[in-house]
N, C-alpha and C positions, 0 to 999 in steps of 0.2 A: 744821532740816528742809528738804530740798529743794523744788524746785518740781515734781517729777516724785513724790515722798514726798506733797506736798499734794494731787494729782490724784489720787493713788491711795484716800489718805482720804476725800476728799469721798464716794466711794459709800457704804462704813460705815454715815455721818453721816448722808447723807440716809435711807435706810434708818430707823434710829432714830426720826431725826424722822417719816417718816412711820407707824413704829407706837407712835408717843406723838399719832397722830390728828392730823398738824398736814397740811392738803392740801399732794398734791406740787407745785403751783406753785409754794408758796410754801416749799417746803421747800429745790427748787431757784435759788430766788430768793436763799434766805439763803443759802446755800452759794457760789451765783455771786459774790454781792457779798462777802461773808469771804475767800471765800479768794483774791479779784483785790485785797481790799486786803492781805492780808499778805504779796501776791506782790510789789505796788508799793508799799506800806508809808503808804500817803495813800490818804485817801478821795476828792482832789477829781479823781484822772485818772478816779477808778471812775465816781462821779457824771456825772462827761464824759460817758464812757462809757456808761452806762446813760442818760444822755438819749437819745442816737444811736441806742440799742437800741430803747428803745419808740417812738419815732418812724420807725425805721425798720423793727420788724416791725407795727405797727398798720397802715403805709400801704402794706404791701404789696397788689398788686390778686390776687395769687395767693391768699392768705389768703382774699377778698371770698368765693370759692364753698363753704366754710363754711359762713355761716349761712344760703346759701341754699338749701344740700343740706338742711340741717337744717329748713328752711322746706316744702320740697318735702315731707320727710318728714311734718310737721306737717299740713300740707292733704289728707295722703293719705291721714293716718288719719283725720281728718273726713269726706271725701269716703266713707266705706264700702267702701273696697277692696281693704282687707282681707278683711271679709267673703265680697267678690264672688269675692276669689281663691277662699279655702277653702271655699266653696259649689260654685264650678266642680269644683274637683280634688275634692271629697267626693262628686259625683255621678258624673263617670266613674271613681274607684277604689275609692270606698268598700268596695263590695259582693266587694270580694277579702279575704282572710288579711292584716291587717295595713294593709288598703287607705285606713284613716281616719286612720292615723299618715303615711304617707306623702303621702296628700294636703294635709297640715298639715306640710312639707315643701316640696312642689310650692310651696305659699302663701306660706311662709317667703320659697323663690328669688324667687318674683315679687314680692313686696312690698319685700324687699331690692336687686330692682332699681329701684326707684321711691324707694329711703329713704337709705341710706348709713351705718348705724346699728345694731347689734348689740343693745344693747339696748333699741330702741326697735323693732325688729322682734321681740324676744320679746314682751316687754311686750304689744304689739299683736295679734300674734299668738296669745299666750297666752290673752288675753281672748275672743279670737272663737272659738277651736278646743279649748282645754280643758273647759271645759262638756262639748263633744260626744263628746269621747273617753271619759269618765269616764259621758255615758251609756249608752253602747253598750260598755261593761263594761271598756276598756281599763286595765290597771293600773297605778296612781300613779305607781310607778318609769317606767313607760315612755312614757306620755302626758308627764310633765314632764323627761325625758330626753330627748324627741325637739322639745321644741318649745323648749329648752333649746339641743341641737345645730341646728337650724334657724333659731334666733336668730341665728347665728354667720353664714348666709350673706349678715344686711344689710352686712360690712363687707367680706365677698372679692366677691359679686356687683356688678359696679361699676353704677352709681357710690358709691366707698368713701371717708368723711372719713380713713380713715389712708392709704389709699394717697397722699391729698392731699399731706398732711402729709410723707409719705417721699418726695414726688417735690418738696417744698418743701426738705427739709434735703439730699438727694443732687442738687440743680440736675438732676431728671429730666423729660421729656414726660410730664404725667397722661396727654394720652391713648394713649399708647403701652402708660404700666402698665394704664389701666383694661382696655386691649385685651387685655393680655394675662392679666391677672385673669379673663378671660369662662370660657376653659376648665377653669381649675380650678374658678373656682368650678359651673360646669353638673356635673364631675367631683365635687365636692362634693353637691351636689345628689343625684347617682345611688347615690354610695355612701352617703349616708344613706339613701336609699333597699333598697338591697342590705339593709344591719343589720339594720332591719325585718324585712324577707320572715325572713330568716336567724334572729332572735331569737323572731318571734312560729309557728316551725317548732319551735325548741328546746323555747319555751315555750307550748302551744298555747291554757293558759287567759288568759293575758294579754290576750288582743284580744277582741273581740265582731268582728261582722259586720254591716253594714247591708244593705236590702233593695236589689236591682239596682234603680237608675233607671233607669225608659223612656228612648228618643232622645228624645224631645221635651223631656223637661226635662233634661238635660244639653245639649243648645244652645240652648236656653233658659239657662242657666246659664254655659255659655262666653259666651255674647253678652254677658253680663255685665261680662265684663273688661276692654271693648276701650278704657276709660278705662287701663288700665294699661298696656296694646298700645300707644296712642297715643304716652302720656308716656313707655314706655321709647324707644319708635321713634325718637319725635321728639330727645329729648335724648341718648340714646347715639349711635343713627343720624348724628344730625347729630356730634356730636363725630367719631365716627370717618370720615364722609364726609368732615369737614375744613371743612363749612358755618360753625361756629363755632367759639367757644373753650368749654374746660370752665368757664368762670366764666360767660359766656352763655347755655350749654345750662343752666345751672341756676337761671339766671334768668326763663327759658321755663319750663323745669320746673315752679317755684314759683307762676310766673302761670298754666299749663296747670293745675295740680291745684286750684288756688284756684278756678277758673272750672267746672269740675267739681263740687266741693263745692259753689257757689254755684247748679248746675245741678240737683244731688241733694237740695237744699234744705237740705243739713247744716250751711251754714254762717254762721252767725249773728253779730250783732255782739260776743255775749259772747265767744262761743269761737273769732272771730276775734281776737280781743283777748288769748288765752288763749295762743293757738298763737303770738302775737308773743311773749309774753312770754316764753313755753318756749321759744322759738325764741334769745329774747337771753342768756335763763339759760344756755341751753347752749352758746352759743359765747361768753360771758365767762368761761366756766371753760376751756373750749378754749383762748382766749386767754392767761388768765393762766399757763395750764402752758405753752404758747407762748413766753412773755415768760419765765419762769423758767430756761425752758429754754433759751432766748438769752442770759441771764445767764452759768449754769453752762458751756455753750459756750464763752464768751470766758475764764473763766475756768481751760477745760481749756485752750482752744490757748495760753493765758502760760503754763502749767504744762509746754508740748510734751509731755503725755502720748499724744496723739492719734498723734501722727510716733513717738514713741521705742518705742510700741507695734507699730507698722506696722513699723518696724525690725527690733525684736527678735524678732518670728514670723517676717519674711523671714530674720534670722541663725541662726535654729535649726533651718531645714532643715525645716519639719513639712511633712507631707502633708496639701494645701490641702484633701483632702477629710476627711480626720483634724480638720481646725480648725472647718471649716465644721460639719458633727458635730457638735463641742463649743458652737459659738455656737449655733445651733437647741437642744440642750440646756438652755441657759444661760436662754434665750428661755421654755422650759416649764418650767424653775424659778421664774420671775420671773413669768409669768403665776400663779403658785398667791397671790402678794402683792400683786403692782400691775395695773391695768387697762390696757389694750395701748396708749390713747393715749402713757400715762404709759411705759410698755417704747419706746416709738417715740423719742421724745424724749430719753429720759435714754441711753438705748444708741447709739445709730447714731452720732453722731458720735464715738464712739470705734471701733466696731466698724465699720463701710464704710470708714475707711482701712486699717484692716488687713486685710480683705479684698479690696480691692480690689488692694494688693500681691502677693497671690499669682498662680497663675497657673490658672485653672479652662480653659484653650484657647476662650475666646468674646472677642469685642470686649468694650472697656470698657463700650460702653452698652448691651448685650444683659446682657453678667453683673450691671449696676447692677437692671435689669428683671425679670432672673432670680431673684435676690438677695430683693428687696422682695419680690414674691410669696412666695418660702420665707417671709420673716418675715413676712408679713399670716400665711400659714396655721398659724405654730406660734404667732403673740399670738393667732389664732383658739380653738388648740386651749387655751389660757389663762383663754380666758372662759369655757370647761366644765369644768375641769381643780379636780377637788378637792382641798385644802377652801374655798376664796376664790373659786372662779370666779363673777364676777357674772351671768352668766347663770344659773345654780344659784339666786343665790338670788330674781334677778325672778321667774323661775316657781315657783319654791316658795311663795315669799309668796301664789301665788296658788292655789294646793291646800291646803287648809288641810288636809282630812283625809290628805296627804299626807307622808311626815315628811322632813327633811330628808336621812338617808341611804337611804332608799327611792331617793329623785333619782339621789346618788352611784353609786348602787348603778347605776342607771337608764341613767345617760350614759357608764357607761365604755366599753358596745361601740362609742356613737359616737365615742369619743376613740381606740378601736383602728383605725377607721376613717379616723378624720383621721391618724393616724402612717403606717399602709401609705397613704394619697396623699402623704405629706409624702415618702414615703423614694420613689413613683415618680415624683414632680416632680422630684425632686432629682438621680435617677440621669436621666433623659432631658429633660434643659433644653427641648430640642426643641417638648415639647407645650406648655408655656408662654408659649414663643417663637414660634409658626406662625404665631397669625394677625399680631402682628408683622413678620414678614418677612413674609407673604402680602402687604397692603396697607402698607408702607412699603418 
């Protein structure tokens, strides 16, 4: 069998393994290390090898803002501001046609820009805004449809753990993508919002209605958020003023939300102790598909699948935008099976050299930036995407009288949503790219 035969197998394989339940870290850990030994036929250059790997992706400093985005996330949901969002947005929209689902939206964005986190924004989310929708009469399908698709904006609204992670494996400026992540995901935002108005029109018993709040308590109620004002200010602001680094701003972040909490009184030695440890849990599994995925990596470029690949779609003449097509397709199949860290890591190093090959008429690092975006929003549209989408099933767990295809049922206009942005991102690089070129 050849070497370019063995690279092609490895996807199969890991596949398999991971629905015989074995996590994909380590799914692609085994595959890395097998088939670099059957490539070099000895295990002691692999071993070499794999020492140099984990010493040399553990001690990367770019990896560090990881667990502190994830820390950041952690003190924010202690600190109550979650709450404070969906309280704010529920008082100036509520009292419209669908105005409680949107404002559980609004909340989603802003806590997504403070978290970095997809399911840790529903999750969050879910808890403080479900209760209220389901009192005010909204129905199942569409209260955990919508807070389902809103969970999706903690990983496009920056700051994003995968855009990290892709501007880690494409040698890109995080904050260049974060920058340019801002307008889809604010476009993300409105168009869930649009679905809304639009669904709960079709369907008019779906929603209840809440009583208009006075002025007074809706800025009463804004005055609420300026914890979250602050820390997005400070830590986006500054990355993209150029004040610091995105490993920095999320070190401020971490200590801004913590100080916060410790001001809101929320935050205690228990569940300070709580939020370290979720905080470790979750980036030693970050890591380890990390590390696997550094394995399998070394073990595609022995195999020169990655180049023979790039070759052979330049030698066949396709139409770059016929291919790119296919790969966002490819992306929404694979979201219905694996979770988007896991689509990030195991794909791109094969698919960014062949894309990048073609020729889309933009500089290289404008179509590197363009590119990521398309894939954060279709591993987005992944996580709502039935039957596997894990945001599907955080908030369903958390509707019990809910049933699970009710959900299904629930998220598809937001998934119709997310394909028409997917297809005007895509036809107009432009909006992606503005602010961008604006300030760089």
């Amino acid at each position: 069998m050849s070497n370019i035969e063995l690279g092609l197998l490895s996807f199969p394989v890991i596949l398999i393994l991971i629905f015989l339940r074995i996590p994909i870290g380590l799914a692609m850990l085994a595959v890395g290390i097998g088939g670099s030994y059957l490539i070099t036929g000895s295990f002691n250059p692999v071993m070499a090898q794999f020492k140099h790997l984990t010493q040399g992706t553990f001690a990367s400093y770019s990896l560090s803002v990881v667990p502190l985005f994830l820390l950041m996330g952690q003190f924010a949901t202690l600190g109550g501001m979650s709450a404070a969002l969906f309280k704010a947005a529920a008082t100036w929209m509520g009292h419209r046609k669908g105005g409680l689902a949107m404002a559980a939206i609004g909340a989603c964005a802003g806590f997504g820009a403070i978290c970095g986190s997809s399911l840790a924004t529903a999750a969050t989310m879910g808890q403080v805004a479900l209760p209220e929708l389901r009192k005010y009469g909204y129905a199942g399908g569409l209260a955990t449809g919508t807070l389902a698709a809103g969970g999706t904006l903690g990983i496009l609204i920056p700051p994003s753990i995968i855009l990290v992670i892709y501007a880690i494996l494409t040698e890109q400026n995080i904050s260049k993508l974060f920058m340019a992540a801002l307008i889809p995901g604010l476009l993300a935002a409105i168009g869930y919002m649009i679905t809304i108005a639009i669904y709960v029109r079709i369907n008019p018993e779906s929603a209840g209605q809440v009583e208009r709040a006075p002025y007074s308590e809706r800025w009463k109620a804004l005055a609420g958020v300026w914890p979250v004002l602050v820390v997005f200010i400070v830590v986006i602001g500054g990355i993209y003023g150029g004040v610091f680094t995105p490993t920095e701003a999320a070190a401020i972040g971490a200590a801004g939300t913590a100080i916060i909490s410790l001001f809101n009184r929320s935050l205690t030695g228990k569940n300070f102790i709580e939020a370290i440890l979720s905080t470790a849990s979750s980036t030693a599994m970050i890591f380890l598909i990390v590390l696997g995925a550094g394995a399998l990596n070394g073990f595609l470029a022995m195999s020169q699948l990655p180049q023979v690949s790039a070759e052979w779609v330049v030698a066949q003449g396709f139409n770059p935008w016929v291919v790119l097509i296919a790969i966002l397709f490819l992306y929404l199949l694979l979201g219905c099976v694996m979770d988007s860290l896991s689509m990030i890591l195991l794909t791109v190093p094969i698919i960014f050299p062949m894309v990048t090959a073609l020729d889309f008429g933009l500089p290289p690092d404008e179509f590197a930036i363009w590119f990521g975006i398309l894939v954060l929003i279709v591993v987005e549209v992944g996580l709502i995407t039935p039957p596997v989408g894990m945001n599907l099933f955080v908030i369903n767990s958390m509707a019990k009288t809910t049933s699970l295809g009710q959900t299904y049922k629930g998220v598809l206009p937001f998934v119709a949503s997310d394909l028409i942005r997917t297809a005007i991102l895509a036809a107009f690089p432009a909006l992606t790219l503005y602010l961008v070129r604006l300030l760089y």
